[in-house]
Every structure is written in C-alpha cells, then in structure tokens.
C-alpha positions in Angstrom: 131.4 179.4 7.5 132.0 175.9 5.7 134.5 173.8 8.5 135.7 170.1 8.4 134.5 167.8 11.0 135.5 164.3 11.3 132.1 162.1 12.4 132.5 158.7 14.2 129.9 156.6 15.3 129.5 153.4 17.6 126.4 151.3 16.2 125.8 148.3 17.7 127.1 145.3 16.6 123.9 142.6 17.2 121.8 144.1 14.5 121.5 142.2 11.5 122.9 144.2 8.4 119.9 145.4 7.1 119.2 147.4 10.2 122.8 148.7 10.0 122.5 149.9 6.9 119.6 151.7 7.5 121.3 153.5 11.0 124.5 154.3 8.0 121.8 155.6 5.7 120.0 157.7 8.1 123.3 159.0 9.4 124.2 160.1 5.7 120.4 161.6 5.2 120.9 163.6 8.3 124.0 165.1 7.1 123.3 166.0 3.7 119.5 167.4 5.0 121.0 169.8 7.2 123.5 171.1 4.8 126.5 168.9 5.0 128.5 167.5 2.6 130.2 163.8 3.0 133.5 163.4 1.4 134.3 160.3 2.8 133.1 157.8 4.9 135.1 154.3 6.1 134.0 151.4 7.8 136.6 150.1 10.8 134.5 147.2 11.5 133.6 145.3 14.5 135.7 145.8 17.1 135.7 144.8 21.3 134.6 147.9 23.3 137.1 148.6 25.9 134.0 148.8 28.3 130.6 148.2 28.3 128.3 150.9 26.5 124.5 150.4 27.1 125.9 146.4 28.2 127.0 145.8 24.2 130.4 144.7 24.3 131.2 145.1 20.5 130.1 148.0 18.3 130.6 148.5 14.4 133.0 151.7 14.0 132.1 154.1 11.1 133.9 157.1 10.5 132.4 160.0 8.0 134.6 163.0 6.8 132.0 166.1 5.9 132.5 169.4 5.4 129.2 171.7 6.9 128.4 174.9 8.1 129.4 175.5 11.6 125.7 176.3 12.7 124.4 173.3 11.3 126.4 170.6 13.6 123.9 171.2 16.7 121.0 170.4 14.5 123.1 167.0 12.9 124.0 166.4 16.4 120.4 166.0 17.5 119.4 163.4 15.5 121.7 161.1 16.7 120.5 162.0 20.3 117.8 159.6 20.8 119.0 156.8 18.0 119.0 153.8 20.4 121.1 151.9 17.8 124.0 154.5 17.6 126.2 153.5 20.8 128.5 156.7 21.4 129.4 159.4 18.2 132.3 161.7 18.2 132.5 165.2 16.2 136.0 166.7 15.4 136.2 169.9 13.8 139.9 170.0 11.8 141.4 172.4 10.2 142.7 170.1 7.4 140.8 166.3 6.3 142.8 163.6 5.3 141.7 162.0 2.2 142.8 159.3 0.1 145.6 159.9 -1.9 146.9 163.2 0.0 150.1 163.2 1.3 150.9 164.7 4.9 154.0 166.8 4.5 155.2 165.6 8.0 155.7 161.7 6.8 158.0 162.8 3.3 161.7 161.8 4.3 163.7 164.9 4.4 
C-alpha cells in the first residue's frame, strides 16, 4: 500500500555546501532506490538547536514530502542510520500531504 510520509532531517550545519549537497542527494537517491517517490522537498535553513545534538549547536532543516510503500520505510530508514552528517530525522506517515497551492478546508472563512 502506497502512504504519505513527511521526512525531516537535521544535517549539520559546519559542512561546507558541497558536502551538504551531497548528504541532500544521497537522501533523495535513497528514497527513490527503495521505491519512493518525492513530491516535494523544502529547505528551512539553518536554525539554533534547542540542545546540543552530537555537541553541534546549529543544524540545516530539510523537510521531503514522499509518497512510498509502507514496507519500504524500514529499508529508507536504515540508511540514514549510520550517516554521521545527518544529526536527528523524523518520519510522519499522514493521511493527507500539503502541497503548494492546496488549500486546507479548515483555513476558508465560513
């Protein structure tokens, strides 16, 4: 069964962009190799960790939105394991993604 999950990931902030874009790209490679599909991803930026992780005080927020196959998540999940660059990640199944341009019914003045 196809589900939604919501990826975000913690990379630390001291590496020099090239070596962030390569922990982005092999995020995305993972994804899409074990049958995911990325619909969108966003970049929050550098932002002041509310405590210490690994003693980095900053880490670069990225979040994906993918749709995959619920038995494929433990395999994703795996290779972000032992990434020493990748601070903390968070996987959210939802029932419904919000994208760009979608409205959510519960904002629309009555």
């Amino acid at each position: 069964m196809i589900r939604n999950y919501e990826f975000c990931f913690l990379i630390r902030a001291d590496l020099p962009e090239e070596e962030i874009n390569k922990e982005i790209d092999f995020i995305e490679r993972s994804i899409l190799r074990d049958g995911g599909e990325i619909l969108k991803k966003e970049n929050w930026g550098r932002k002041t960790l509310a405590y210490p992780i690994k003693k980095k005080e900053e880490a670069i927020y990225y979040l994906f939105y993918i749709k995959s196959p619920a038995e494929n998540i433990s395999k994703i999940k795996g290779n972000f394991f032992m990434r020493e660059n990748i601070l903390r990640y968070l996987i959210l199944q939802r029932k419904k993604l919000k994208l760009e341009g979608e409205i959510d019914a519960g904002s629309i003045p009555k």
